[in-house]
Backbone bond lengths (Angstrom), bond angles and torsions (degrees), N, CA, C in turn:
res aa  C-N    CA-C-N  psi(-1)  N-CA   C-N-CA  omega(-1)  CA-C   N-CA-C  phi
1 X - - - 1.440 - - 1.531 110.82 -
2 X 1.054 117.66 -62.20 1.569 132.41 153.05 1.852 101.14 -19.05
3 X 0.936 127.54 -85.11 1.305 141.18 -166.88 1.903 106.81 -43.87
4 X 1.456 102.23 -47.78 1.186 115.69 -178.05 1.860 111.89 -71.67
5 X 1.542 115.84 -30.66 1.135 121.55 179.85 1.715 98.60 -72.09
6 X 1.070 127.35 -76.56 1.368 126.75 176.07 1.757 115.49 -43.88
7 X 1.297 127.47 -10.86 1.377 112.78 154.63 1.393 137.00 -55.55
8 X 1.705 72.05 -48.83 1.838 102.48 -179.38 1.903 105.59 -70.22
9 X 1.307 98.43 -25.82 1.616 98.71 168.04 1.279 126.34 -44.18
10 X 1.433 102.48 -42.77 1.250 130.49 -144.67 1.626 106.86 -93.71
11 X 1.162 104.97 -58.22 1.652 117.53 178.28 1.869 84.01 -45.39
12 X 1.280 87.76 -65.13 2.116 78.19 -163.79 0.756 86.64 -46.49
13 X 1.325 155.02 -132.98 1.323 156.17 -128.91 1.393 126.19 -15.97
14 X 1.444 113.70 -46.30 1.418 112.56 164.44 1.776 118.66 -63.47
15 X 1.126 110.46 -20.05 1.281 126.84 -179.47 1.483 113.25 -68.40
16 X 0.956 113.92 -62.79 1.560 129.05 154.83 1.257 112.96 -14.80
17 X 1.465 96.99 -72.87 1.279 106.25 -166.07 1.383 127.05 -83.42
18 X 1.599 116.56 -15.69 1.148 123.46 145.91 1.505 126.05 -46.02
19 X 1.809 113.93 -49.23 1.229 103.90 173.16 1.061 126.83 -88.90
20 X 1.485 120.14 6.41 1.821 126.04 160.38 1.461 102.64 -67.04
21 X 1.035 134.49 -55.81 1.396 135.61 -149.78 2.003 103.31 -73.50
22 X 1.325 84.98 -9.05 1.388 76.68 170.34 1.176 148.74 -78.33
23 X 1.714 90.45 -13.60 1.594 135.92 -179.65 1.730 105.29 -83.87
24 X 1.278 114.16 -20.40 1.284 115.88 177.53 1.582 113.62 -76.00
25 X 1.440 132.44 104.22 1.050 136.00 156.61 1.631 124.30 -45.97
26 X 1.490 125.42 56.95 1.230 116.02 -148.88 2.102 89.20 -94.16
27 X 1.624 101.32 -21.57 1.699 95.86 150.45 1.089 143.95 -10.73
28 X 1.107 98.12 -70.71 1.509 114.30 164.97 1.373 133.94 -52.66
29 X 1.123 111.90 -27.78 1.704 130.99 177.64 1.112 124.29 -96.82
30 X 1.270 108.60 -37.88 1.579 142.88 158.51 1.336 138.00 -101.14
31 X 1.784 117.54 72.22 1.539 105.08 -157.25 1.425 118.57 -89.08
32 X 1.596 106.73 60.66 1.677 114.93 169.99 1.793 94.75 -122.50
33 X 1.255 97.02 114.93 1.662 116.84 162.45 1.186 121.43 -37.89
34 X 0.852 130.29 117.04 2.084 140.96 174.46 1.582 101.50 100.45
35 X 1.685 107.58 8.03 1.447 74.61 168.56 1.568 134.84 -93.55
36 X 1.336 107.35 148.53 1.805 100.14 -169.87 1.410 98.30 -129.80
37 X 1.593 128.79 162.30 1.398 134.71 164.38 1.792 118.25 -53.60
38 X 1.132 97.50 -29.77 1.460 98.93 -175.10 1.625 117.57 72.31
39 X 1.465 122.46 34.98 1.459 126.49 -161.83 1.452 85.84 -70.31
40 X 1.097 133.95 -29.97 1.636 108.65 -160.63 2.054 105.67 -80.39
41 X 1.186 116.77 2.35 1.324 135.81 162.70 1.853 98.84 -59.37
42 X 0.824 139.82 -44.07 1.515 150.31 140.20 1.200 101.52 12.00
43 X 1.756 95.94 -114.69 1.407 111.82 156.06 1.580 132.67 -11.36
44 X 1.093 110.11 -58.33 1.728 115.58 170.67 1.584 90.17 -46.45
45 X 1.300 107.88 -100.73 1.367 132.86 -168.16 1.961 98.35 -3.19
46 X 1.702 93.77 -65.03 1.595 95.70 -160.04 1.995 95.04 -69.81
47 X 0.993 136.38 0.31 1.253 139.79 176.33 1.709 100.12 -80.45
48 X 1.006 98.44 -62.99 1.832 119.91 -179.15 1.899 95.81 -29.47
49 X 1.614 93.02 -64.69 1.512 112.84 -162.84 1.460 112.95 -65.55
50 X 0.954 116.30 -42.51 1.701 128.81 -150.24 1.687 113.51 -119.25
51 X 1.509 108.44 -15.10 1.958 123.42 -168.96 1.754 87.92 -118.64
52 X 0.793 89.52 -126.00 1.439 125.22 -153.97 1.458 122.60 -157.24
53 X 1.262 126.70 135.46 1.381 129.30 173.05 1.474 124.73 -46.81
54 X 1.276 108.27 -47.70 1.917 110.10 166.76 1.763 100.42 -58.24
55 X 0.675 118.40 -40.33 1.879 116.49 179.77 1.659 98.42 -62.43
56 X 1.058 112.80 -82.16 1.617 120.21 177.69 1.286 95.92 -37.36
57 X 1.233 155.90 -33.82 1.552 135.99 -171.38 1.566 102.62 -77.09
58 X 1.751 94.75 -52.34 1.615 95.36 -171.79 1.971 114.86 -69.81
59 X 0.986 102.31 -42.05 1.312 81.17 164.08 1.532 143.80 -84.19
60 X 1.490 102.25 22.51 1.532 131.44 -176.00 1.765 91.15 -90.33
61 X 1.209 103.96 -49.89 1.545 107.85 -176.08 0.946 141.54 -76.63
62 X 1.446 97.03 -29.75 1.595 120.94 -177.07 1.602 107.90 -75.07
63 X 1.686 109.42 -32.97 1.331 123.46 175.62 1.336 109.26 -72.94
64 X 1.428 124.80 -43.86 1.743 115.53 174.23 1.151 109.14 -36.00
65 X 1.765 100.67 -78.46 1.172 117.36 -164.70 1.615 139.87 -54.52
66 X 1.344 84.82 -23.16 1.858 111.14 169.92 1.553 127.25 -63.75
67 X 1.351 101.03 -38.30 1.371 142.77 -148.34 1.938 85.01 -99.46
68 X 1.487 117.10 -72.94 1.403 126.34 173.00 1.667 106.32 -29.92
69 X 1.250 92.80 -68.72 1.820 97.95 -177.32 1.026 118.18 -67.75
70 X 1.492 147.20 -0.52 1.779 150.74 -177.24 1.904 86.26 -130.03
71 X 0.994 155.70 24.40 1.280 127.14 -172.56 1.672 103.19 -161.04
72 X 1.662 102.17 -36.81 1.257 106.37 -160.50 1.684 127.88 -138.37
73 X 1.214 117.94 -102.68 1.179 102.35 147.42 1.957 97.18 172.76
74 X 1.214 121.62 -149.80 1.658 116.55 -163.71 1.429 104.04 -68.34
75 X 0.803 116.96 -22.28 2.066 140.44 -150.02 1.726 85.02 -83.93
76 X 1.392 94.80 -65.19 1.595 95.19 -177.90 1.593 146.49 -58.33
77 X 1.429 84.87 -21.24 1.820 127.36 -170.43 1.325 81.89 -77.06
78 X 1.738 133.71 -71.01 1.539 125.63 -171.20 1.419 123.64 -47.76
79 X 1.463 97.22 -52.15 1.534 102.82 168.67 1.640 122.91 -65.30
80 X 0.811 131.40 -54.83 1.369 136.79 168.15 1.995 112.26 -36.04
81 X 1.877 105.76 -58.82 1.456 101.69 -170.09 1.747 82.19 -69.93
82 X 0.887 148.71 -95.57 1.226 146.30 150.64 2.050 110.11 52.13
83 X 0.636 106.45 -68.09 1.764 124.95 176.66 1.341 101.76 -93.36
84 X 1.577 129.22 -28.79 1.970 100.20 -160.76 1.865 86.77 -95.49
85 X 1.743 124.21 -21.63 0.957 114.67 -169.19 1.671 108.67 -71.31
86 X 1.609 113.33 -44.59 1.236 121.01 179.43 2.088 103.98 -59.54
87 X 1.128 103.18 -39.41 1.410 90.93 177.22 1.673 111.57 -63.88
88 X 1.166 110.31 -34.48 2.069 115.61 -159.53 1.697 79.81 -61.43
89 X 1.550 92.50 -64.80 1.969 94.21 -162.96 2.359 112.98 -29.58
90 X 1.422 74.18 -55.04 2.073 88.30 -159.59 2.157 85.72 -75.73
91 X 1.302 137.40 -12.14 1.174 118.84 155.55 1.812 118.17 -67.77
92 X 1.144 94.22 -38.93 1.882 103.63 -172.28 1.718 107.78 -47.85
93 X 1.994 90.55 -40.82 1.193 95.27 -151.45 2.115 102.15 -68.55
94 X 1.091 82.80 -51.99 1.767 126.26 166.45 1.769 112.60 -19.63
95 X 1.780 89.07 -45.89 1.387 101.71 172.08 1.253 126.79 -51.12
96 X 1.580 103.82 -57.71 1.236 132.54 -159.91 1.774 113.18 -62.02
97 X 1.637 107.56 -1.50 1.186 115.27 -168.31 1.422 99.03 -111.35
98 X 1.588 118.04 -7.76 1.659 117.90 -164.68 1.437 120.38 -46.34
99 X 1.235 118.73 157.28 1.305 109.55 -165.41 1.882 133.88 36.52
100 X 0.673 88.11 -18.91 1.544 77.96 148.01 1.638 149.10 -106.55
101 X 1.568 90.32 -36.81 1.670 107.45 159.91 1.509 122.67 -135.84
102 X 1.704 109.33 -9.14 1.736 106.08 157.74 1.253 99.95 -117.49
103 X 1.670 90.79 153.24 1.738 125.37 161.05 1.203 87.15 -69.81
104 X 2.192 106.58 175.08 1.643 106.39 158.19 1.974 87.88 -84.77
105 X 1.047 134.75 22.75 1.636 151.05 -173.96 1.430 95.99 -81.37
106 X 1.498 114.73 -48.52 1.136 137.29 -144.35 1.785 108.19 -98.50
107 X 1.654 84.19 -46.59 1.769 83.47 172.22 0.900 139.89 -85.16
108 X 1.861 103.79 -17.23 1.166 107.78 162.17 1.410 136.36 -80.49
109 X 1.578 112.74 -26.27 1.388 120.18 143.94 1.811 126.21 -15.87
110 X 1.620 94.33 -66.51 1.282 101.73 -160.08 1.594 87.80 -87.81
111 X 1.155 152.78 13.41 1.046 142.55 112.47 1.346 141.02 -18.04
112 X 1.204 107.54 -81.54 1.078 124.74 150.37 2.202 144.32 -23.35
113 X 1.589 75.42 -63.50 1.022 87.24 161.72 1.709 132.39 -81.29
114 X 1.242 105.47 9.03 1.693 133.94 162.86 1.283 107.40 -66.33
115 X 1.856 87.32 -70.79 1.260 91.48 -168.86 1.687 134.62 -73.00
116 X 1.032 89.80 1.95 1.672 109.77 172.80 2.004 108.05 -82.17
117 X 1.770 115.97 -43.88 1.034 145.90 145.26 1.388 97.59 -24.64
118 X 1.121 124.88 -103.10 1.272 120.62 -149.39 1.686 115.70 -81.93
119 X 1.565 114.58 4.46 1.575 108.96 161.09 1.525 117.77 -80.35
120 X 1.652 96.64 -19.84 1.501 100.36 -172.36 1.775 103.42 -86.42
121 X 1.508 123.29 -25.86 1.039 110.62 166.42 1.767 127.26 -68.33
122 X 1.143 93.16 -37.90 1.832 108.70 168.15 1.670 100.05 -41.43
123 X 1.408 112.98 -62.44 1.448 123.97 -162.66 1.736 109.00 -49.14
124 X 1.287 103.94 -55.11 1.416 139.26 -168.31 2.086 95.14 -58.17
125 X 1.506 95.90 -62.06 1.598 88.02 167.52 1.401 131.74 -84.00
126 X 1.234 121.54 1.93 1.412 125.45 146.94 1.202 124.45 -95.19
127 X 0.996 127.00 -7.04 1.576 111.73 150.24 1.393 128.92 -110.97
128 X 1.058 107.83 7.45 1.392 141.64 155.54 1.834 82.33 67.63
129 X 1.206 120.91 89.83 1.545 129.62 164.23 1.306 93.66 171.95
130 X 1.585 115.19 156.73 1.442 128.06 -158.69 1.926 91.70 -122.25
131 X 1.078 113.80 7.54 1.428 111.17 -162.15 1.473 99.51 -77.59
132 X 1.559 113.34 -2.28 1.239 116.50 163.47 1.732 147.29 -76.20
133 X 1.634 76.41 2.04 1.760 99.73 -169.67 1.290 87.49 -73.96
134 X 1.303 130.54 -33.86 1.836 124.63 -153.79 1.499 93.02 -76.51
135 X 1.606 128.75 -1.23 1.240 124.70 170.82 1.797 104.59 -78.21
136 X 1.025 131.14 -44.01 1.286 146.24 -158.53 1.415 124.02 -30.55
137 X 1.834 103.40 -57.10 1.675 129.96 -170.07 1.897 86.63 -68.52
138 X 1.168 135.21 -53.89 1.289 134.88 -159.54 1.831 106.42 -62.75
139 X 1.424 110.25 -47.29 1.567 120.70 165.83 1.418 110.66 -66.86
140 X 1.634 124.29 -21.63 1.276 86.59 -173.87 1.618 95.17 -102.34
141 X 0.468 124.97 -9.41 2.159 132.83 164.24 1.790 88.45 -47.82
142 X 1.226 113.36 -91.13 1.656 115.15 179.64 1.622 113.03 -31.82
143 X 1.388 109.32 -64.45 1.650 104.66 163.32 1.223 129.33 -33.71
144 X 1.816 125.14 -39.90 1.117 124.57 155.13 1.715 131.44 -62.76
145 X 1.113 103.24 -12.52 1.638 103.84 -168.61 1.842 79.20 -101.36
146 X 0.863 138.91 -57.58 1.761 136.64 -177.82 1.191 123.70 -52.31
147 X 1.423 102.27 -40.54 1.841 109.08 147.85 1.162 133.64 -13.80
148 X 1.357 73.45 -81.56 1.848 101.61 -171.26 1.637 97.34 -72.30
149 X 1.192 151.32 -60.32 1.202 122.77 166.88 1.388 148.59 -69.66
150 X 1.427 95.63 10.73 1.584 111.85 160.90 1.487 109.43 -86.73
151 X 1.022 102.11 -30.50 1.339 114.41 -179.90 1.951 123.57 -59.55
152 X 1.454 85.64 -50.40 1.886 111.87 153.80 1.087 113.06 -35.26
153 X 1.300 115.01 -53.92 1.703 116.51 -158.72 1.451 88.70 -98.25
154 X 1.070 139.67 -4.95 1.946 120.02 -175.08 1.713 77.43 -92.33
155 X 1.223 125.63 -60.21 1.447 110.03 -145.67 1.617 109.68 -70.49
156 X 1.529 113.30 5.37 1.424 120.02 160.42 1.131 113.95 -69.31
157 X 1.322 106.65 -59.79 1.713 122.06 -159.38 1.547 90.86 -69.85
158 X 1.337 136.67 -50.16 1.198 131.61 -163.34 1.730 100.50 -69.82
159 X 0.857 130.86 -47.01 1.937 131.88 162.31 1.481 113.03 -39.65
160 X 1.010 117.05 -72.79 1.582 115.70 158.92 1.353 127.22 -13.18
161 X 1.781 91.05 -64.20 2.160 111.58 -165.18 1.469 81.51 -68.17
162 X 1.140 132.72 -36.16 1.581 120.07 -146.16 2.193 92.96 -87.59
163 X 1.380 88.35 -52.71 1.763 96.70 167.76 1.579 112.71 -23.47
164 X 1.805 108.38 -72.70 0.832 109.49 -150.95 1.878 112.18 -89.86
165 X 1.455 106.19 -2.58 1.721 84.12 -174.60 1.492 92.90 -106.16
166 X 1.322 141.06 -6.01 1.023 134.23 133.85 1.930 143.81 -14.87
């Protein structure tokens, strides 16, 4: 029950923070379209770290799909499961290297850069033309700078979680 209450924690939370980031003009700083921080990558991450993989799936999904229906619409739902699934997979893998050959710098990177990966493949098969790959190198440059400060904020929150149940 416990386990199940803190899922549901969690989705909200990614939710949140999905619709904060929307408020972030990162446009402006960054003039390639769709780009976002990806804070709800957070959440995953500390799911990844601290849950379990069936948790990290479900609240991978629960957040698309949540997020699709309050934010967006079916279009978005593809693209979105599309990138957070390709990111969950290449984090799992990502994990498995921790401390020895990834940072959470590192995983969340290659996160990222998944999830940039697999929106552009989504794109590519819904509009059925690949002329979208030449979008890719520009997202994954941005993916790297979002990374690394998603990355910032997990290794907070994860100092804290570790602080406080300690």
């Amino acid at each position: 029950m416990k386990k199940i209450a803190l899922n549901g924690l969690l989705v909200s939370l990614a939710l949140v923070l999905a619709f904060m980031e929307r408020f972030i003009p990162l446009d402006l700083l960054v003039p390639v379209p769709g780009v976002k921080l990806g804070l709800a990558n957070v959440v995953t991450m500390f799911a990844l770290f601290f849950l379990d993989v069936p948790s990290a799936i479900v609240i991978t999904v629960l957040r698309c799909v949540l997020a699709s229906f309050m934010f967006g619409g079916m279009t978005s739902l593809f693209y979105s499961l599309a990138g957070a699934f390709l990111a969950l997979i290449t984090m799992m893998v990502l994990k498995l290297g921790y401390d020895r050959i990834f940072s959470i710098v590192g995983i969340s990177i290659g996160g990222a850069a998944a999830h940039n990966t697999g929106q552009i493949i989504m794109a590519s098969i819904m509009m059925r033309n690949s002329a979208v790959f030449a979008y890719l190198p520009f997202l994954l440059l941005t993916g790297m700078a979002t990374g690394i400060i998603t990355s910032i904020v997990t290794m907070y929150l994860f100092s804290f979680y570790e602080k406080t149940i300690k």
